[in-house]
N, C-alpha and C positions, 0 to 999 in steps of 0.2 A: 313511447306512447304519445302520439297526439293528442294535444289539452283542450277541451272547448273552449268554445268562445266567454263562455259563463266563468271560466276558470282562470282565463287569459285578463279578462274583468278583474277578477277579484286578484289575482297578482299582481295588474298596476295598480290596484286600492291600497294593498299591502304598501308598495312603493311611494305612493302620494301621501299614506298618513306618516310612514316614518320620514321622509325628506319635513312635511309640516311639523313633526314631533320634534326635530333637529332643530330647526330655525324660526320657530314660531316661537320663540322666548318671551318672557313677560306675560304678563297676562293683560285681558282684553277690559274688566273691569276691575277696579281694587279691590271687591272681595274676593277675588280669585286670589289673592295674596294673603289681605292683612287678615281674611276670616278663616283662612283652613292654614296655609305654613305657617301663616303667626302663632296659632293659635296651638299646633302640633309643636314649636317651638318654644312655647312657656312649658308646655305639657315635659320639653325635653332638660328645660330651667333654663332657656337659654335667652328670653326672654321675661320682662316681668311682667306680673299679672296686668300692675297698674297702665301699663305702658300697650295694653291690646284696647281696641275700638268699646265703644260702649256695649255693643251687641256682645259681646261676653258678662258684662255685669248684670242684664236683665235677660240674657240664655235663653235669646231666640234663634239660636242659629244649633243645626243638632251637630253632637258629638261625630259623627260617621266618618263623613272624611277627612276631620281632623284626624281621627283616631287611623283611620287608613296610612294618613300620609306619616303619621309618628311612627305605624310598623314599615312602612319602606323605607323612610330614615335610618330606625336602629337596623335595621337588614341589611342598608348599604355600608352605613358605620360598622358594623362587624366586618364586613370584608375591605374594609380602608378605604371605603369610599366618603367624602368629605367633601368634594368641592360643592358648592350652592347650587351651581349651574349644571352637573351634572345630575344631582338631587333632583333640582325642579324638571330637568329633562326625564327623570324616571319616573314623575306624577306623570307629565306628557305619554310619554310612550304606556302607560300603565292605560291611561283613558282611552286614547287611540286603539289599544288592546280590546278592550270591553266596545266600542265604536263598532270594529270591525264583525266583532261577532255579535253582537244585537243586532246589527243591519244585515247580515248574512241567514240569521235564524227565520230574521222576518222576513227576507226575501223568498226563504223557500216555504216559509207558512202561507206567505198569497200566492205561491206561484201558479195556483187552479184559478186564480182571481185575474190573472191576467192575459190578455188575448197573446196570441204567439207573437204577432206583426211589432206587438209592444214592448216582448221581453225586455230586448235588447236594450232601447230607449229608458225603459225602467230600470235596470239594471246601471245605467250609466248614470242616471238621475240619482238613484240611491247613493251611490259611493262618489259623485263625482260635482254632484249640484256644489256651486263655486265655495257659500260657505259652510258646508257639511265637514271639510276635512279640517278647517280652520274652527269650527265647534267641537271635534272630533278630538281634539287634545286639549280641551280645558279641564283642567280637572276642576270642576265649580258643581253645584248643585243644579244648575238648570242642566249643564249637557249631563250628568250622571242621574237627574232623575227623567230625563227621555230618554234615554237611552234604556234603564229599568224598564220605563213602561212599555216601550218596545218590546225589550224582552215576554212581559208580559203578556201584549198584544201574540207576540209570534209564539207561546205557548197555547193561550188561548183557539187562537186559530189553524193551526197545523192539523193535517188530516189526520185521521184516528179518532179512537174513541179512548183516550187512556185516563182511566178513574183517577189520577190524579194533577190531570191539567187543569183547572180548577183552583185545586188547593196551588200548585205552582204558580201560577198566575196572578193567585192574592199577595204570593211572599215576593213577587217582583215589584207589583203595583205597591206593599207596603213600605219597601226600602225605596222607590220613587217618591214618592209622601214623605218620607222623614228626610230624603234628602233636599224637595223643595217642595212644603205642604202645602200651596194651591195647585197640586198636581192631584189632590183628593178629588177636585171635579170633574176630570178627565176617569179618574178610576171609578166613579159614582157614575160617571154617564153609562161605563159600558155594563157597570151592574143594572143599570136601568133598561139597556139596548136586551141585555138576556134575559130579564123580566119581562118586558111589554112588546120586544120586536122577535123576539127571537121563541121565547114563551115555553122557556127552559124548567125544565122542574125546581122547585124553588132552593132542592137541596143541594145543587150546585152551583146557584148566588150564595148561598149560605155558606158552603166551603173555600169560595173565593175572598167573600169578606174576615173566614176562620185565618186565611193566610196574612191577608192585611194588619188581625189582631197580631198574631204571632209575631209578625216583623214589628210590629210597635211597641210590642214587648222588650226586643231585641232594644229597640231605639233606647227606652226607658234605661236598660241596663248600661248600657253604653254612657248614656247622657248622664249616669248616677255615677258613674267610675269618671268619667270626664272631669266633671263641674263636683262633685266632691258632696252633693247633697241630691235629693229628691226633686227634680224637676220637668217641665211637660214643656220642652222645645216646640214641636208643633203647635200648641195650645198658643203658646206666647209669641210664634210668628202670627200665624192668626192672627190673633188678637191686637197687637202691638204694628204688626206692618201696614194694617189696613190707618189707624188712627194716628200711627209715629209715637215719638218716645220724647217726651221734657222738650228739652234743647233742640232736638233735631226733628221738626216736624216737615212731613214730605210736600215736595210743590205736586200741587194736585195741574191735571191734564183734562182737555176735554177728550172725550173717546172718541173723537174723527184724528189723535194723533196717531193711532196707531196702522190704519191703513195708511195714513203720510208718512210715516216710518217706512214700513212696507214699501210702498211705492219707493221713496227717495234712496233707501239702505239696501234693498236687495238687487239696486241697479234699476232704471225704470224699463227696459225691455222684460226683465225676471220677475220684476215687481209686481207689475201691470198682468201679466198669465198667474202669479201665484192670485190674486188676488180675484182676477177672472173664473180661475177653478176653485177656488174655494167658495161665488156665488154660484157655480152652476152644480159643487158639491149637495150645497143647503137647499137649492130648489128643487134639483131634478132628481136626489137622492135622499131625501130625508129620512130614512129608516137605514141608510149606510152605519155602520160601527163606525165610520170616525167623523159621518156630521155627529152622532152622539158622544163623541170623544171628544170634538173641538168646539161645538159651540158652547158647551157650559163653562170651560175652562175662560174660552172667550168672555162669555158672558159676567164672569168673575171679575176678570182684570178690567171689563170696563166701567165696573160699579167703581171700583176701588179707585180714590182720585188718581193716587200717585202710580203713574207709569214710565214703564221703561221697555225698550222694545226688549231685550236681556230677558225680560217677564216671560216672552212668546217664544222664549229659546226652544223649552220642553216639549215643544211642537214640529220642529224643525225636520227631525227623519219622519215622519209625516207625509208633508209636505210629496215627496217622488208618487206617493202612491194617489196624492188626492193629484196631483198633475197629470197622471195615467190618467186619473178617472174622470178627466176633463176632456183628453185628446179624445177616449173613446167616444163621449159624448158630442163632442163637436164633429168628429170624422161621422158620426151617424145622424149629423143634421143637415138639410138641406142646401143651408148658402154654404155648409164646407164644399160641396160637389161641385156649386157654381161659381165655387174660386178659381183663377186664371193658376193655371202650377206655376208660372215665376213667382207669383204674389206668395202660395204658402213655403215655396224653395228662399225666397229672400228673406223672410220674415224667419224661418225655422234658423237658417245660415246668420242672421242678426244675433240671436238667442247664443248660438254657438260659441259664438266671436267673444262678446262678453261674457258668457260664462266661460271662457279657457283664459281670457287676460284678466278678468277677476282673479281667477283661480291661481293662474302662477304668482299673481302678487301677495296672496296670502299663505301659500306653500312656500313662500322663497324668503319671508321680511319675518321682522320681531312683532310680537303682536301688542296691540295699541301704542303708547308714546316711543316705544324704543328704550326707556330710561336702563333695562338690564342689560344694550346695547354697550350702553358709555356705560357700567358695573364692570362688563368684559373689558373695558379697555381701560379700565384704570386699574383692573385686577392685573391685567398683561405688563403696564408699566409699575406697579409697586409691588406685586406680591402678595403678601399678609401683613408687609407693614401700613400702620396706620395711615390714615391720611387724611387732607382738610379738605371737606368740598363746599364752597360758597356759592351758592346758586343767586342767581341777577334777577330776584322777581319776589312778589309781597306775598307777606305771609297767604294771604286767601288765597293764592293761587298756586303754591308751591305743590302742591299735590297732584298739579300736573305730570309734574315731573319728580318729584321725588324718587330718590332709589334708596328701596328697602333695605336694613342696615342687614336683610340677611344677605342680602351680597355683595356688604363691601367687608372688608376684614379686621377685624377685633381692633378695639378702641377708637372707630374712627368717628372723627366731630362732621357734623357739616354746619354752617350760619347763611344768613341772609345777609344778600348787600344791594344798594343802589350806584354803589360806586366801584365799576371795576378795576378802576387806579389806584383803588386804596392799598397800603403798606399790607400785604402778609405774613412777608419774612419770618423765620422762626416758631412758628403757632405749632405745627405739629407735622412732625414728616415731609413729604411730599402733597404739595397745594395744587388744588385742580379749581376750573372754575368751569360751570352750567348756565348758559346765557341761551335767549333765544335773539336776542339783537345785533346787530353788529358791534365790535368793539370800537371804540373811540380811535380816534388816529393816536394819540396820544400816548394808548395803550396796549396799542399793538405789539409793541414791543416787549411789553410784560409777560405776553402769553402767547402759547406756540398751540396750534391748533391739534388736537387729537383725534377726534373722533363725532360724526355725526350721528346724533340719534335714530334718524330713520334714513335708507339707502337714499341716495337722489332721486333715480328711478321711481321709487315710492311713491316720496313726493309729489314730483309731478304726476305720478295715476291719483295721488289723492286728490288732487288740484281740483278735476271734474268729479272728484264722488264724494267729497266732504261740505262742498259749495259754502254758506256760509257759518256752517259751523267746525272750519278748519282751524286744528289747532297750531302753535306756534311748534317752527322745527329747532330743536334744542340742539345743542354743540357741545362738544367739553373741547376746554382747554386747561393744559397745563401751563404751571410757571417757568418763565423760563431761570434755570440757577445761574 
């Protein structure tokens, strides 16, 4: 049987998120680590309470995907599965999973929404926009609560009239909320969009928000068995993220970073059209479900000082359908007509170019520092026995690079040093060392090189897309005996 084109699509999607789910190790920011495996990892005793980040002791962060990622653990652990890396590879491919089919549900919920001439483009944009497949496998709260809302979305929308898309709707939008609660103003807009745009009877905004309660019941339950007492994770993100906690108060941003973000992070040919169609969404679409979707959300994160583009993730599979709704809108404006075709053939071919060498870079490399990179290769050279790792950098900064002690193997130390000629002999096992500098001539001879944190290749593509905020490329080396 001959497969469609639409079908031909989604088997290389299949194909681009598991190649990403393989080789996109590490994670992109540290809570993708120290706040859901860490924290699934005390829950297993395998670390201690005291020894998890403050956001466990004042339990702003909800139970959900820790509690997820502890039933994939003990699932894998039944059937001898044990290695770290293949663990965190099964969060990966687990998100990827849920990825594929939130964007597939929603593709075919707007498919009356989209001109024919577009599909195809849309459909590519969906599954293939550079970092879609590289969000696609975090298991983190921002890509699992857009991904919900999608869901939600592509229930809400899908043709029919079934008495209970609605209530379905609420319980997608309510597990998006609990998984990252300023995703409440995104779910609040569209109950506003089917109040005053849409002008729905009111008993089915009431059965949508009946689903949102339900799931945050579920949350309650969850966060009660988790954290071992009564407590309101949402309530306390809220509350606590906007103002910060004691010791750790957030550097606040002015809100023209976030279109610099935009612009500078999404590549400036990608940057420059996402941010192009997101003003010709809000002008010439104001009554659209998802100018009601994204500006409140928007308008959230630019109250709140502290920002991070990480913030705008929840937004991200979005994004294909407001780019549609931008071509359409420019293809049916005047100076589109009076463009010369090399001019929209160059410019389209530009766009291309950088989203396919994006794309392979983040399908094919470890995601952020590399630091589970050199985990892999000191697991390859020691095993499960212990080992010393001394990293060549001050404490404030170690966090660069740090590797999580859940992937190196039981009992092992790591210290700090400025000196990488000093004596280590003896300490414990097999000595490795983590420098971003060159070693001294001196020294060269102490230590044999293993492994570099990020591929070369990498490198040099980060060279033009990190500009001045590149960080240092890290090495391990061993001793030599």
């Amino acid at each position: 049987m001959r497969l469609s084109r639409t079908r031909w699509i989604f088997l290389a999607a299949v194909t681009v998120h598991l190649v990403t789910a393989w080789f996109s190790t590490g994670f992109h920011a540290a809570d993708e680590h120290y706040q859901v495996i860490e924290f699934a990892e005390a829950k297993l005793g395998h670390v201690p309470i005291n020894a998890l980040p403050w956001e466990y002791a004042v339990q702003i962060r909800s139970a959900l995907l820790p509690t997820v990622c502890l039933a994939v653990f003990r699932a894998a652990h039944a059937v001898g599965i044990n290695d770290p890396f293949m663990l965190a590879f099964l969060l990966r491919l687990l998100t990827a999973a849920l990825a594929l089919t939130a964007v597939t549900c929603f593709v075919r919920a707007v498919r009356g929404h989209v001109p024919e001439q577009l599909w195809t483009p849309f459909l590519l944009l969906s599954y293939f926009l550079w970092f879609l497949p590289f969000m696609h496998v975090r298991f983190t709260g921002e890509t699992w609560s857009g991904l919900l809302f999608l869901l939600g979305l592509a229930s809400l929308l899908m043709p029919g009239d079934s008495r209970s898309r609605h209530f379905r709707t609420g319980l997608f939008f309510g597990l998006a909320i609990i998984c990252r609660p300023p995703v409440l103003a995104m779910c609040a807009g569209v109950v506003l969009w089917l109040l005053f745009v849409q002008r729905e009877k009111r008993e089915k905004a009431v059965l949508l928000c009946v689903g949102i309660f339900t799931m945050a019941l579920l949350g309650l339950v969850v966060d009660h068995w988790f954290y071992g007492d009564f407590t309101l994770t949402t309530w306390n993100y809220l509350r606590l993220g906007i103002s910060g906690h004691g010791d750790h108060p957030f550097v606040a941003f002015a809100w023209w970073y976030y279109p610099a973000w935009v612009l500078k992070y999404a590549t400036l040919p990608i940057g420059a059209a996402l941010l192009a169609a997101a003003a010709m969404l809000f002008i010439t679409r104001p009554k659209h479900i998802l100018t009601w979707s994204i500006v409140p959300f928007l308008i959230l994160h630019i109250i709140i000082p502290h920002k991070e583009l990480r913030f705008l993730y929840p937004l991200a599979d979005l994004l294909p359908w407001m780019l549609t709704l931008a071509l359409v809108t420019w293809m049916d404006a005047r100076i589109f007509r009076q463009l010369p075709r090399w001019a929209i053939t160059a410019a389209t071919a530009l766009i291309v170019v950088v989203n396919l060498l994006a794309l392979s870079v983040v399908v094919s490399s470890p995601a952020g520092n590399g630091s589970t990179r050199l985990a892999r290769a000191v697991h390859d050279r020691a095993g499960n026995s212990p080992v010393m790792l001394t990293y060549v950098v001050d404490e404030a900064k170690v966090w660069d690079i740090l590797i999580p002690r859940f992937y190196l193997p039981p009992e092992s130390r790591d210290t700090l040093t400025n000196d990488v000629c000093a004596e280590t002999s003896g300490l414990l096992g097999r000595t490795f060392l983590i420098t971003s500098a060159p070693l001294p001539d001196q020294c060269e001879m102490k230590w044999t090189k293993v492994e570099q944190a990020l591929p070369a290749w990498k490198v040099m593509a980060l060279k033009g897309y990190d500009l001045e905020d590149a960080k240092p490329v890290w090495t391990l080396y061993e001793e030599v005996e």
